[in-house]
CHARMM internal coordinates of N, CA and C (Angstrom, degrees):
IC EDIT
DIST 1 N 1 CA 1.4495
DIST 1 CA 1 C 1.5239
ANGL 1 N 1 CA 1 C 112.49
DIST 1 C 2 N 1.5133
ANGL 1 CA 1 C 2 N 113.57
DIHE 1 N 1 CA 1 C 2 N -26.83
DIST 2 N 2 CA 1.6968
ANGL 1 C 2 N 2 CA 108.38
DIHE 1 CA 1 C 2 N 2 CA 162.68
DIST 2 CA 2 C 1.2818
ANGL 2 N 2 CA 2 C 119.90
DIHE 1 C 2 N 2 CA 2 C -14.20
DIST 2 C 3 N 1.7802
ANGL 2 CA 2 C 3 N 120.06
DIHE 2 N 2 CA 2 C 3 N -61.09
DIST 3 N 3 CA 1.5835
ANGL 2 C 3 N 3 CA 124.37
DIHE 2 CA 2 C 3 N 3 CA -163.95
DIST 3 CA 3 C 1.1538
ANGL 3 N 3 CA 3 C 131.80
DIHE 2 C 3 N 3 CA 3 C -68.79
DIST 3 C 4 N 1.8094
ANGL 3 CA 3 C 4 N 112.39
DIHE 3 N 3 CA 3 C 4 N -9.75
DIST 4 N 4 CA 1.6878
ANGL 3 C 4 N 4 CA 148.77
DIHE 3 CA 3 C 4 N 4 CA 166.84
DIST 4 CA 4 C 1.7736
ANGL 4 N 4 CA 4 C 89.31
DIHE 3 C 4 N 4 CA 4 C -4.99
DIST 4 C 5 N 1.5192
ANGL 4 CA 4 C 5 N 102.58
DIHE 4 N 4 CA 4 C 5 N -63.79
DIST 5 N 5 CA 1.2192
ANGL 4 C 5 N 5 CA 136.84
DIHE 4 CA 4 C 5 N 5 CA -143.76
DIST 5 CA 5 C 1.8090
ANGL 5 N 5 CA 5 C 98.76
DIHE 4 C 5 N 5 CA 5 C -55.97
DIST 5 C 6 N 1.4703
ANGL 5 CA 5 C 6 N 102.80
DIHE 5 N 5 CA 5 C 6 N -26.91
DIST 6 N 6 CA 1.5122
ANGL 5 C 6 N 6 CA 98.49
DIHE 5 CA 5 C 6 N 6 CA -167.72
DIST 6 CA 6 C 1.7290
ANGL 6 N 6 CA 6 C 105.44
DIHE 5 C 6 N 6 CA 6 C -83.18
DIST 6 C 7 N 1.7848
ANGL 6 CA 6 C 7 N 112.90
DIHE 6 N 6 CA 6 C 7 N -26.66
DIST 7 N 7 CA 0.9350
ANGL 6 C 7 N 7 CA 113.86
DIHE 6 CA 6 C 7 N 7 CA -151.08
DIST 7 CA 7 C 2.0393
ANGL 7 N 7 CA 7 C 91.99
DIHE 6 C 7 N 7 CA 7 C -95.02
DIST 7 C 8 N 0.8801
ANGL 7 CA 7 C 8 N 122.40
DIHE 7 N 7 CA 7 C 8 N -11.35
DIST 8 N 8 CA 1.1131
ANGL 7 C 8 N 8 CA 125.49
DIHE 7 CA 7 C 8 N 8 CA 169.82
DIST 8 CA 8 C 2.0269
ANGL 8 N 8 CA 8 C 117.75
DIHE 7 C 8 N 8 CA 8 C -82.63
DIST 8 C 9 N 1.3613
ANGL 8 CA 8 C 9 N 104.59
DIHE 8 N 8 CA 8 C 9 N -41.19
DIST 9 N 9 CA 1.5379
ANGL 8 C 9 N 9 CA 118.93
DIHE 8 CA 8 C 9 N 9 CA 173.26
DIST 9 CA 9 C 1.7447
ANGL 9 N 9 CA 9 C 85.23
DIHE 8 C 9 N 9 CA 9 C -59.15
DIST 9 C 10 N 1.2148
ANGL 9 CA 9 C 10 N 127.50
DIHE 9 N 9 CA 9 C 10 N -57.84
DIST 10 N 10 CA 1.6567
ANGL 9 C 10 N 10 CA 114.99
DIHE 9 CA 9 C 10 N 10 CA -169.82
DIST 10 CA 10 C 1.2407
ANGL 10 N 10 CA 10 C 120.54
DIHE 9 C 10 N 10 CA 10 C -63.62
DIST 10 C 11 N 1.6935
ANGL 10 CA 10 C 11 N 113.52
DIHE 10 N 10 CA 10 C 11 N -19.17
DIST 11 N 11 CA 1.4394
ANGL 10 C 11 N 11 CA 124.19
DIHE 10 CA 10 C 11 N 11 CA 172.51
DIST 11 CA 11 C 1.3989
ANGL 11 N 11 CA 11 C 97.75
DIHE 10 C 11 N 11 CA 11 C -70.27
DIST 11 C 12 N 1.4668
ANGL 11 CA 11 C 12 N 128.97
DIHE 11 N 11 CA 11 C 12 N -81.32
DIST 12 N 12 CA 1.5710
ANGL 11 C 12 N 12 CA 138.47
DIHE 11 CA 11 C 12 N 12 CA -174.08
DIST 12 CA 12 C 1.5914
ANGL 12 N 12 CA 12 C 113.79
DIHE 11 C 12 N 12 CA 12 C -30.41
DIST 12 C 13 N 1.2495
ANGL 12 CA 12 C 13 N 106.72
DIHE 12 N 12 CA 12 C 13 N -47.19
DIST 13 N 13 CA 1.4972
ANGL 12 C 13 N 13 CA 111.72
DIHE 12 CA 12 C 13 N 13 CA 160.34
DIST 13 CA 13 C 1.4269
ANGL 13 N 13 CA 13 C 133.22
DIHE 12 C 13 N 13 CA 13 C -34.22
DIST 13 C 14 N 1.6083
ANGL 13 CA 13 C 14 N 99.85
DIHE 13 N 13 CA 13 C 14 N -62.07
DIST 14 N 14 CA 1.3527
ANGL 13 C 14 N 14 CA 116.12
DIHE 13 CA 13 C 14 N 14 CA -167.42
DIST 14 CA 14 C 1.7265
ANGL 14 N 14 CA 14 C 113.92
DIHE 13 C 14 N 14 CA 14 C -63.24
DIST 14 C 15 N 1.6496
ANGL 14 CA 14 C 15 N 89.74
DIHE 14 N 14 CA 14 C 15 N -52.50
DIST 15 N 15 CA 1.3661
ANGL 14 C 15 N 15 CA 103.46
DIHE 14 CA 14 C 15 N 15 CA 157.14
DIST 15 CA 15 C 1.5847
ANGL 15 N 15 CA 15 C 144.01
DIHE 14 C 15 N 15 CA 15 C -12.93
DIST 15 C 16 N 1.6113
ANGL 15 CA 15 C 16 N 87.72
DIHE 15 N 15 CA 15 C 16 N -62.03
DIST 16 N 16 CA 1.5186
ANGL 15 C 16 N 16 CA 111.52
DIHE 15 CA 15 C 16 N 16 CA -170.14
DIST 16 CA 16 C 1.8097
ANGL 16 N 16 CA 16 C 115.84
DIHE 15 C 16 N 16 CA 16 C -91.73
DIST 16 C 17 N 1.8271
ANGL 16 CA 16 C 17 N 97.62
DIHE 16 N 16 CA 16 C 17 N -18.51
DIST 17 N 17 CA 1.0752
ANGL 16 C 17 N 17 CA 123.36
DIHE 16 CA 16 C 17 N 17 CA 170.81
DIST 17 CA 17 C 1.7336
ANGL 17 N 17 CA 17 C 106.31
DIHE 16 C 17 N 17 CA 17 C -68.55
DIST 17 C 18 N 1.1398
ANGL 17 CA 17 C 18 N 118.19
DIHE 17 N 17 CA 17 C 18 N -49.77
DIST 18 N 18 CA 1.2818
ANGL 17 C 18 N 18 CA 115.17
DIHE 17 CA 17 C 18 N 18 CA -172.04
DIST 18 CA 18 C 1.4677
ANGL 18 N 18 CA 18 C 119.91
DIHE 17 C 18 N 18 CA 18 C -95.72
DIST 18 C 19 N 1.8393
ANGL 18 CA 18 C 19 N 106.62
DIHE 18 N 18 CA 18 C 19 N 14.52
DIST 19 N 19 CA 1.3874
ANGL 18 C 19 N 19 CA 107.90
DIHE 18 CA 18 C 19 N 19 CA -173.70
DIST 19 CA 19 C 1.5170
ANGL 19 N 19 CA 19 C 91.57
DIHE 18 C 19 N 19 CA 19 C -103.04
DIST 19 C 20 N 1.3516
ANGL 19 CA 19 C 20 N 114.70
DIHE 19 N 19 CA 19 C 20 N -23.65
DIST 20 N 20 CA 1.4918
ANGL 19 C 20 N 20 CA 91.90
DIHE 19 CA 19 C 20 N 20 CA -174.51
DIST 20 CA 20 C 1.4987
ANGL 20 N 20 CA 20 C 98.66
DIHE 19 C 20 N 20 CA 20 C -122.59
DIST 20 C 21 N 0.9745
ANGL 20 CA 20 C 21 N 119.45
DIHE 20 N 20 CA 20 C 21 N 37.38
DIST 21 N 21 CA 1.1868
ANGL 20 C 21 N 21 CA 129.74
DIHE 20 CA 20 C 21 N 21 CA 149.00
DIST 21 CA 21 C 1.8836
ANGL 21 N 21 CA 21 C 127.28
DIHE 20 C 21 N 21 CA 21 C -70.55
DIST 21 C 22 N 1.7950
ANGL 21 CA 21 C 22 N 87.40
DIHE 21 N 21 CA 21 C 22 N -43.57
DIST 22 N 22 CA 1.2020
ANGL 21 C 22 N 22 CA 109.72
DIHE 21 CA 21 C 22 N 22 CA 165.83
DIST 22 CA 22 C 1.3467
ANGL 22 N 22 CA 22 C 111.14
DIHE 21 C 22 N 22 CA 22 C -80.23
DIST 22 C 23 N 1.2325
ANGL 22 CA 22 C 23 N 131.12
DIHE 22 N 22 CA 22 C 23 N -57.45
DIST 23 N 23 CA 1.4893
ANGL 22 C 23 N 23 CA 133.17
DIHE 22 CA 22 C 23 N 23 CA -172.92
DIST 23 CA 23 C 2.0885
ANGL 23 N 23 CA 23 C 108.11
DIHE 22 C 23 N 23 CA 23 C -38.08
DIST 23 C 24 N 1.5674
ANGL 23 CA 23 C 24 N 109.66
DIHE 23 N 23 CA 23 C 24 N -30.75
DIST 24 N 24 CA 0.7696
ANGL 23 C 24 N 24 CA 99.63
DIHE 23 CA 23 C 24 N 24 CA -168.22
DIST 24 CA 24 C 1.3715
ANGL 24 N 24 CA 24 C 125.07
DIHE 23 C 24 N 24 CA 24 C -91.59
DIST 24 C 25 N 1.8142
ANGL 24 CA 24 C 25 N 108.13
DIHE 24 N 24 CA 24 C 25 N -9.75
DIST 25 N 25 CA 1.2554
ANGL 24 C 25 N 25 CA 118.74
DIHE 24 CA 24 C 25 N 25 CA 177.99
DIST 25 CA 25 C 2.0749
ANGL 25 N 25 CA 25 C 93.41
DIHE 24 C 25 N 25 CA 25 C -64.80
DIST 25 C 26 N 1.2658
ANGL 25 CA 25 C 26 N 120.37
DIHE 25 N 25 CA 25 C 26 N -49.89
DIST 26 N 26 CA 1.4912
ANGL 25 C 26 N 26 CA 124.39
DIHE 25 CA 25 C 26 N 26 CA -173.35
DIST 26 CA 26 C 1.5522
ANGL 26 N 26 CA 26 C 110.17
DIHE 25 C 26 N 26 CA 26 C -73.16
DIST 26 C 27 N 1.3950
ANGL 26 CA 26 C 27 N 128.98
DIHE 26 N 26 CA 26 C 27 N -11.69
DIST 27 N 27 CA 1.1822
ANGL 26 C 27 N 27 CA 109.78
DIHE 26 CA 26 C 27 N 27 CA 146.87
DIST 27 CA 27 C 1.9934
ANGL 27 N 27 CA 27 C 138.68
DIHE 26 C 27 N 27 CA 27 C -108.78
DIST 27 C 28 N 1.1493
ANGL 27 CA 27 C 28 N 95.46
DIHE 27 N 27 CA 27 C 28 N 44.91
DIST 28 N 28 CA 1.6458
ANGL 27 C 28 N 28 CA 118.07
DIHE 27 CA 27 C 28 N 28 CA 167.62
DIST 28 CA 28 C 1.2999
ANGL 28 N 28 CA 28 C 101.23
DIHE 27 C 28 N 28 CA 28 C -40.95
DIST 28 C 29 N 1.4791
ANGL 28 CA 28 C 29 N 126.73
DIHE 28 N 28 CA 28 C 29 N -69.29
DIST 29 N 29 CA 1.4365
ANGL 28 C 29 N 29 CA 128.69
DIHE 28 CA 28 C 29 N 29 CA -173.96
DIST 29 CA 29 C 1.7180
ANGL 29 N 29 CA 29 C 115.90
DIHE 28 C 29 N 29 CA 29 C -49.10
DIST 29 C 30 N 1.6300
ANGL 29 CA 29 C 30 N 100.06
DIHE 29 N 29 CA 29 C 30 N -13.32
DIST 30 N 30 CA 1.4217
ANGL 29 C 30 N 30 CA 85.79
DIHE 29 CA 29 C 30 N 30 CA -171.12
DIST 30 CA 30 C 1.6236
ANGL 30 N 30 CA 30 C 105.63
DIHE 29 C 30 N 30 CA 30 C -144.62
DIST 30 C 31 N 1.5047
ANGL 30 CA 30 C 31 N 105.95
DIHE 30 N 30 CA 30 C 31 N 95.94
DIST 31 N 31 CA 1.4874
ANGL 30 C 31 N 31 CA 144.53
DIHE 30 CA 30 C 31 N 31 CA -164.27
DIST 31 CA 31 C 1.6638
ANGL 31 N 31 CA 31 C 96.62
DIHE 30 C 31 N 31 CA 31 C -54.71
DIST 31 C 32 N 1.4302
ANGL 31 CA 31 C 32 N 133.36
DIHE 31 N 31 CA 31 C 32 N -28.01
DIST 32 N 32 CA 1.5454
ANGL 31 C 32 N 32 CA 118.11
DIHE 31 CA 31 C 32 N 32 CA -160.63
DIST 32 CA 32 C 2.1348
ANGL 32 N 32 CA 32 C 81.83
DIHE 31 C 32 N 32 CA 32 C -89.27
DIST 32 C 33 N 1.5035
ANGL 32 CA 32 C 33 N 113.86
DIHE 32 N 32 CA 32 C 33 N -59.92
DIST 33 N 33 CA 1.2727
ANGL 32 C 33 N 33 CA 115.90
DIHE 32 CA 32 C 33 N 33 CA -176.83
DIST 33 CA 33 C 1.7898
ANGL 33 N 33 CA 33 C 127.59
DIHE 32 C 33 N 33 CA 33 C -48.36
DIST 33 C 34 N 1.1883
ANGL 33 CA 33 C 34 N 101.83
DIHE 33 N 33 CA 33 C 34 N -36.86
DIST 34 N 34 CA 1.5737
ANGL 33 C 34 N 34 CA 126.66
DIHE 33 CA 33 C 34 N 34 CA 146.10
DIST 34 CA 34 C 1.4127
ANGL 34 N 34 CA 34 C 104.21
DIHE 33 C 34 N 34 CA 34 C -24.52
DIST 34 C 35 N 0.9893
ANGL 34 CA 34 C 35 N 105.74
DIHE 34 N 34 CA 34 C 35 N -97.16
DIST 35 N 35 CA 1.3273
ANGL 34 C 35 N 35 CA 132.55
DIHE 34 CA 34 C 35 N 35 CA -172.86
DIST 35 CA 35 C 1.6009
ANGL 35 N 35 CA 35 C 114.78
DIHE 34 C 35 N 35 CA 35 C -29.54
DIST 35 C 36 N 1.2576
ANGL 35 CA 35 C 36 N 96.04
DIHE 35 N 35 CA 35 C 36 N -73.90
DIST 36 N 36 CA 1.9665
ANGL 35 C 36 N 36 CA 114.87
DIHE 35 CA 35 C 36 N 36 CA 165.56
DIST 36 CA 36 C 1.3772
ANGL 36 N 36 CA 36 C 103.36
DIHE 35 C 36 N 36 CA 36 C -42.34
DIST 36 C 37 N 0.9551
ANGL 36 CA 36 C 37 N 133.48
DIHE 36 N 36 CA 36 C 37 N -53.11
DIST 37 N 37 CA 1.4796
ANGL 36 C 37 N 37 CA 139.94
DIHE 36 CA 36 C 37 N 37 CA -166.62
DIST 37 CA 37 C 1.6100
ANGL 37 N 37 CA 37 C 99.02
DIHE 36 C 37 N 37 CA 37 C -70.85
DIST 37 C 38 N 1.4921
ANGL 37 CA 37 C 38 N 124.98
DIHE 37 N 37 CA 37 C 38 N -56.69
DIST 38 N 38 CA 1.3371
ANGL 37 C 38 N 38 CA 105.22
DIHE 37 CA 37 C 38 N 38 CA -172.16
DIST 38 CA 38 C 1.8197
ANGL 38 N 38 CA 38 C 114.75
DIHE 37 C 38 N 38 CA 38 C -69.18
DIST 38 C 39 N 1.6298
ANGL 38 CA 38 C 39 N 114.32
DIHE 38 N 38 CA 38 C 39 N -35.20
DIST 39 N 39 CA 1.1591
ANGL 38 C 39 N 39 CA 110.01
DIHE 38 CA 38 C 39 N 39 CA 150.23
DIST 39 CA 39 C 1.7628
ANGL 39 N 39 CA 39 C 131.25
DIHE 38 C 39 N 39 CA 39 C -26.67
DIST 39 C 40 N 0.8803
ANGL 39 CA 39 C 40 N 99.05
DIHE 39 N 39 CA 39 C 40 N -47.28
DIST 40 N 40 CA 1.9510
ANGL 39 C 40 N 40 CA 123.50
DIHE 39 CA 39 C 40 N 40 CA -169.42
DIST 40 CA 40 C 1.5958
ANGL 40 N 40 CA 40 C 87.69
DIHE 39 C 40 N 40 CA 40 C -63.79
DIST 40 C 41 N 1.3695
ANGL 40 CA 40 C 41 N 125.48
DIHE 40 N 40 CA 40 C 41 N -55.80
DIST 41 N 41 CA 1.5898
ANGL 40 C 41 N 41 CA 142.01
DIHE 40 CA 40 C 41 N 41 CA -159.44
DIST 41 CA 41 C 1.4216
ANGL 41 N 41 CA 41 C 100.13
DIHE 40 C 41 N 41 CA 41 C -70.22
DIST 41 C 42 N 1.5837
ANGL 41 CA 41 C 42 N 108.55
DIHE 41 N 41 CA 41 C 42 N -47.84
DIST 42 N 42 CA 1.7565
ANGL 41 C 42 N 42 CA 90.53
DIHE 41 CA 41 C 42 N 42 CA -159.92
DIST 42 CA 42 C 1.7881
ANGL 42 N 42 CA 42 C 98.69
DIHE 41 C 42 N 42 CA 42 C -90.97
DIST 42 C 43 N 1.6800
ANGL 42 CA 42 C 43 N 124.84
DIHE 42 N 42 CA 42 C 43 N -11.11
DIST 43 N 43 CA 1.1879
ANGL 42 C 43 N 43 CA 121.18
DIHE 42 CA 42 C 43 N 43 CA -176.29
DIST 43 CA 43 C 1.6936
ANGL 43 N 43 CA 43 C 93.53
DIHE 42 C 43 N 43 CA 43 C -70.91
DIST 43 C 44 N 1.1329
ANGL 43 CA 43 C 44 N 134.01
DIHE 43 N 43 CA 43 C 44 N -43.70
DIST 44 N 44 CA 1.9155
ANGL 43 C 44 N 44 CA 148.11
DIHE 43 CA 43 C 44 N 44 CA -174.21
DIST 44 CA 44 C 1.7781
ANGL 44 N 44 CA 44 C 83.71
DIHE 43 C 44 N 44 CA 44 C -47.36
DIST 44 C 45 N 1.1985
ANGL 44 CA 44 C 45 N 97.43
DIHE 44 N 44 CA 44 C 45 N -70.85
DIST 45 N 45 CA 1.4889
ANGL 44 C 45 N 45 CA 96.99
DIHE 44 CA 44 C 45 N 45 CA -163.89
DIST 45 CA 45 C 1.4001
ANGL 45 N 45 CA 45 C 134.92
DIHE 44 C 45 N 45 CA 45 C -55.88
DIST 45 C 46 N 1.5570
ANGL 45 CA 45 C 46 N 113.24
DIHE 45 N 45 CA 45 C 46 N -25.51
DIST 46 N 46 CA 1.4093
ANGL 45 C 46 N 46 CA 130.49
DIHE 45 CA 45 C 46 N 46 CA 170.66
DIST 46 CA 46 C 1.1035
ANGL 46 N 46 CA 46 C 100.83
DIHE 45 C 46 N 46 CA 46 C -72.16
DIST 46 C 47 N 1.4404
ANGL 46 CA 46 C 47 N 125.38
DIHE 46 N 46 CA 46 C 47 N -51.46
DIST 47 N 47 CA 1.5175
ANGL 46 C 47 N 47 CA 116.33
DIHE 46 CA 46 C 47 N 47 CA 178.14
DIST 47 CA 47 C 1.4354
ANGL 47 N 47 CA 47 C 120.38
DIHE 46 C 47 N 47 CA 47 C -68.52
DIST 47 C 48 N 1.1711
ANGL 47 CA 47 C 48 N 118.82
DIHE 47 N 47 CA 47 C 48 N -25.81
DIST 48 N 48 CA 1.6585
ANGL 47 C 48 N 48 CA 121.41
DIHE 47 CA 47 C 48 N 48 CA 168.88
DIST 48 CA 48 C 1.8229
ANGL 48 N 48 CA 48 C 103.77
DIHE 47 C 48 N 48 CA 48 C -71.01
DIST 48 C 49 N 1.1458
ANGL 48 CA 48 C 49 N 148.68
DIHE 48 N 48 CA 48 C 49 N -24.03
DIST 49 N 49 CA 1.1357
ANGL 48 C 49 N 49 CA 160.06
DIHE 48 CA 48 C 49 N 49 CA 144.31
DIST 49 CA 49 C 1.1899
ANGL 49 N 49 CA 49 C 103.35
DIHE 48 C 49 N 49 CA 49 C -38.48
DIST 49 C 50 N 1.6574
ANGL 49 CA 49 C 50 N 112.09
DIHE 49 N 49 CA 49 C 50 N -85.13
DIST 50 N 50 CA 1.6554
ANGL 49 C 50 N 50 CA 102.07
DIHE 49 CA 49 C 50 N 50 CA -163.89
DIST 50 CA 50 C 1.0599
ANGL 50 N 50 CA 50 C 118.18
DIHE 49 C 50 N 50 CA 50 C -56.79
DIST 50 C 51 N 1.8592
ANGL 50 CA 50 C 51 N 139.07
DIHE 50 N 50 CA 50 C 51 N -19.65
DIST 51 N 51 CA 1.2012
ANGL 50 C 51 N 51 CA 156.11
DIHE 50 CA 50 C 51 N 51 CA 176.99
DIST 51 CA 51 C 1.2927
ANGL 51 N 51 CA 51 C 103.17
DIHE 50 C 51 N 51 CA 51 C -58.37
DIST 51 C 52 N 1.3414
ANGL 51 CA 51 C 52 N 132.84
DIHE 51 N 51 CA 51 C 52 N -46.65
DIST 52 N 52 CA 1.4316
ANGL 51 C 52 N 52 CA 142.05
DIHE 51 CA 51 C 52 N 52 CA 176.75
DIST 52 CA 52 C 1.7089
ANGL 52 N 52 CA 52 C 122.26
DIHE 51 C 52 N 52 CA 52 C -75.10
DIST 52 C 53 N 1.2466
ANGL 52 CA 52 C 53 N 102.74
DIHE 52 N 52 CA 52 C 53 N -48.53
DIST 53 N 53 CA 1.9020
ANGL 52 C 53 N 53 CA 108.09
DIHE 52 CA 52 C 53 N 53 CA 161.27
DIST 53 CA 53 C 1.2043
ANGL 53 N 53 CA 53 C 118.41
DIHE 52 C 53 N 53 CA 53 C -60.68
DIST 53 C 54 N 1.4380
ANGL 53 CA 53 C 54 N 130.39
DIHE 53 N 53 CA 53 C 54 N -22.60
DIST 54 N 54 CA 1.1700
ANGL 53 C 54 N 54 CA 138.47
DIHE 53 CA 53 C 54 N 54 CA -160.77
DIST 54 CA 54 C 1.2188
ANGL 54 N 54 CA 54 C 111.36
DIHE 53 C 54 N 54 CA 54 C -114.36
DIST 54 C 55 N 1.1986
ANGL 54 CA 54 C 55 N 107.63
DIHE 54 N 54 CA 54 C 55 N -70.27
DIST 55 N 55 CA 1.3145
ANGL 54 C 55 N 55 CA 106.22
DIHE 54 CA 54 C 55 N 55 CA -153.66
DIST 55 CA 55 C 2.0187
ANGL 55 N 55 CA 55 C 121.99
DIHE 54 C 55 N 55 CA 55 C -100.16
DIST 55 C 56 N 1.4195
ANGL 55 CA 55 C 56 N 97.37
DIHE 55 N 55 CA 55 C 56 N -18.73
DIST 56 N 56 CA 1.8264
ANGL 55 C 56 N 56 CA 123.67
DIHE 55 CA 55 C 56 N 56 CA 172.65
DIST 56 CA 56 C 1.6248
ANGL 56 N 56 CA 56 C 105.14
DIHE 55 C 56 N 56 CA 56 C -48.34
DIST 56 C 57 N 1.5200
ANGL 56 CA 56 C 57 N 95.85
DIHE 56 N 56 CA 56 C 57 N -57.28
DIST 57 N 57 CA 1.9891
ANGL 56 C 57 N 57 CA 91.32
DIHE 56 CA 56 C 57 N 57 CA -157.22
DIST 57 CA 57 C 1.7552
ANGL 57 N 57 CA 57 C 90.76
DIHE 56 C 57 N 57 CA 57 C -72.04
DIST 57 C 58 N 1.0426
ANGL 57 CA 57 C 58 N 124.74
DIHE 57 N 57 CA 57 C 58 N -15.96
DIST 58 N 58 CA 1.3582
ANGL 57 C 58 N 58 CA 114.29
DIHE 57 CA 57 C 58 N 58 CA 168.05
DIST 58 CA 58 C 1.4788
ANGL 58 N 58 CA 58 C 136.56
DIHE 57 C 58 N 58 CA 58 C -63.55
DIST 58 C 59 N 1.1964
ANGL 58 CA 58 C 59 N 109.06
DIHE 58 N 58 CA 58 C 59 N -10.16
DIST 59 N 59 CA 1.6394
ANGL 58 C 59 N 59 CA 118.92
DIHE 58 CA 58 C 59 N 59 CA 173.84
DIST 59 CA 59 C 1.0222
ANGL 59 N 59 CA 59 C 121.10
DIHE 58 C 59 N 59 CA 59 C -78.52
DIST 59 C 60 N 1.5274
ANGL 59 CA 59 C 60 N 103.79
DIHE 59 N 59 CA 59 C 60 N 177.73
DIST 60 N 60 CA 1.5712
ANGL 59 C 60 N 60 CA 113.92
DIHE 59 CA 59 C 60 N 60 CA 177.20
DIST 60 CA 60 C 1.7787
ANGL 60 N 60 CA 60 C 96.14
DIHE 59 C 60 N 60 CA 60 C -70.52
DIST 60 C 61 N 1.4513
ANGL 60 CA 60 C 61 N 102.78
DIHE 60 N 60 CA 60 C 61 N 165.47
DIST 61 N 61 CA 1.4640
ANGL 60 C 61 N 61 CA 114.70
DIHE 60 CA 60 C 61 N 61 CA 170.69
DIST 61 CA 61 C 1.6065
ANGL 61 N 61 CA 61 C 119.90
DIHE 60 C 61 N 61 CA 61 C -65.63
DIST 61 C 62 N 1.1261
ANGL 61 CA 61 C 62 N 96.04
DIHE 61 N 61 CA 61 C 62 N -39.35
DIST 62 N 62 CA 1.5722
ANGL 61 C 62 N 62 CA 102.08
DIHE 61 CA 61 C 62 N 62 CA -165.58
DIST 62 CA 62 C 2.1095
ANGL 62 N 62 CA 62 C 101.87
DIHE 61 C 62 N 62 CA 62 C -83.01
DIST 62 C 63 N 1.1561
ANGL 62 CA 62 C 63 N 95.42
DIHE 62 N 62 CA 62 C 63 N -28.92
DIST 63 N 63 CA 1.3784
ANGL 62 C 63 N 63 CA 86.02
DIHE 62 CA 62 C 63 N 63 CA 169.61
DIST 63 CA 63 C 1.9938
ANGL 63 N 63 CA 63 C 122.11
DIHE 62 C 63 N 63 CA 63 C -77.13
DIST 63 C 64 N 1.5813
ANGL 63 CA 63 C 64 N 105.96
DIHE 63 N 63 CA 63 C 64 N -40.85
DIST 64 N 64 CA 1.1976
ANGL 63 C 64 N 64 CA 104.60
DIHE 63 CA 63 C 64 N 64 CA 171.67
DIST 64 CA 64 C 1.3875
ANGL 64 N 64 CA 64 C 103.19
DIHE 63 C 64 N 64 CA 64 C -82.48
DIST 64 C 65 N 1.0406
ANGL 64 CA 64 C 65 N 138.87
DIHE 64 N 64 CA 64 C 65 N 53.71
DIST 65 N 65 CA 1.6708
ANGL 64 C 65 N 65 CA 150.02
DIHE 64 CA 64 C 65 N 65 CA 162.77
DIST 65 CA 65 C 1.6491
ANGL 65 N 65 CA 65 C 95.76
DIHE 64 C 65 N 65 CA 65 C -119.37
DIST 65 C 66 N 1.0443
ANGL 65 CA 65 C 66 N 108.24
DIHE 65 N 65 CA 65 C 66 N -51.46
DIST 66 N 66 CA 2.2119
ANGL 65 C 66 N 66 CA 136.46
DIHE 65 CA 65 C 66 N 66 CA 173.51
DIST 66 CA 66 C 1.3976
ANGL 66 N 66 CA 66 C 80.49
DIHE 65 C 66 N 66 CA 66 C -44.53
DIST 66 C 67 N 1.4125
ANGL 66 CA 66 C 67 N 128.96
DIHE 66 N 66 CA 66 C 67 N -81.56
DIST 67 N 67 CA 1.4313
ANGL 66 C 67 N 67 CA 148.12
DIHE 66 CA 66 C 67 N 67 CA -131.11
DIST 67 CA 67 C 1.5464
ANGL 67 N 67 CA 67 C 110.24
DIHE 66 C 67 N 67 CA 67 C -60.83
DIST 67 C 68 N 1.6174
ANGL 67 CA 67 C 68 N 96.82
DIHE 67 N 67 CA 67 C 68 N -31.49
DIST 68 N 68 CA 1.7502
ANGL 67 C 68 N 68 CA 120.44
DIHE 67 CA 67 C 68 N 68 CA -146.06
DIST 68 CA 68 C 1.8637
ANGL 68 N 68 CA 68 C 94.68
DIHE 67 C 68 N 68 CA 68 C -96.75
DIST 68 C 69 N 1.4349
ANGL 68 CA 68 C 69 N 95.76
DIHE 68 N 68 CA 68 C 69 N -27.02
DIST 69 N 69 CA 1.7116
ANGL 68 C 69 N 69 CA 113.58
DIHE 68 CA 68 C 69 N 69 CA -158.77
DIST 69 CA 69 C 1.7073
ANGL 69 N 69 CA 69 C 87.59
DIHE 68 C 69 N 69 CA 69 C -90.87
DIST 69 C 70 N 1.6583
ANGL 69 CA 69 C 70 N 137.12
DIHE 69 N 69 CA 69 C 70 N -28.64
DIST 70 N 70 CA 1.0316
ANGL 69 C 70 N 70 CA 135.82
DIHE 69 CA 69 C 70 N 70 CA -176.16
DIST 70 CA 70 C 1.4090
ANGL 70 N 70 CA 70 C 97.51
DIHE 69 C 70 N 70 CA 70 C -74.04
DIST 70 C 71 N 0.7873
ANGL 70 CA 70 C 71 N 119.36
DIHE 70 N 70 CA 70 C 71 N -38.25
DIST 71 N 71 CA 2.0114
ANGL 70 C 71 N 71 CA 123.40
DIHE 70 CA 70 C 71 N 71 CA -158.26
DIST 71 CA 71 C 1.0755
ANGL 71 N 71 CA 71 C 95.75
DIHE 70 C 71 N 71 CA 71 C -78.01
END
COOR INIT
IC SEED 1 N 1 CA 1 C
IC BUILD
């Protein structure tokens, strides 16, 4: 149960991935927040990447079965 930890970091991710995903469609009018926000998106996403090259094929089975069923 140690690896809990990965499958929840992919939850918090996704989360935060799709909060300002949205935030950014509602700030169009405002090009500096825009901006920060798509920054915010692709830094989420590189790190949700390297989390997956790295660190996924390393688990137990039954959790990256968990992992595969979240995605």
């Amino acid at each position: 149960m140690a690896y809990i930890y990965l499958l929840n970091l992919h939850e918090i991710i996704d989360g935060k991935l799709d909060e300002a995903k949205k935030s950014i469609a509602n700030a169009l009018d405002e090009p500096e927040k825009a901006k920060f926000l798509e920054g915010r998106v692709k830094a989420l996403s590189e790190f949700k990447e390297f989390l997956t090259e790295n660190l996924n094929s390393k688990l137990p089975r039954k959790i990256r079965q968990r992992l595969k069923e979240h995605q």
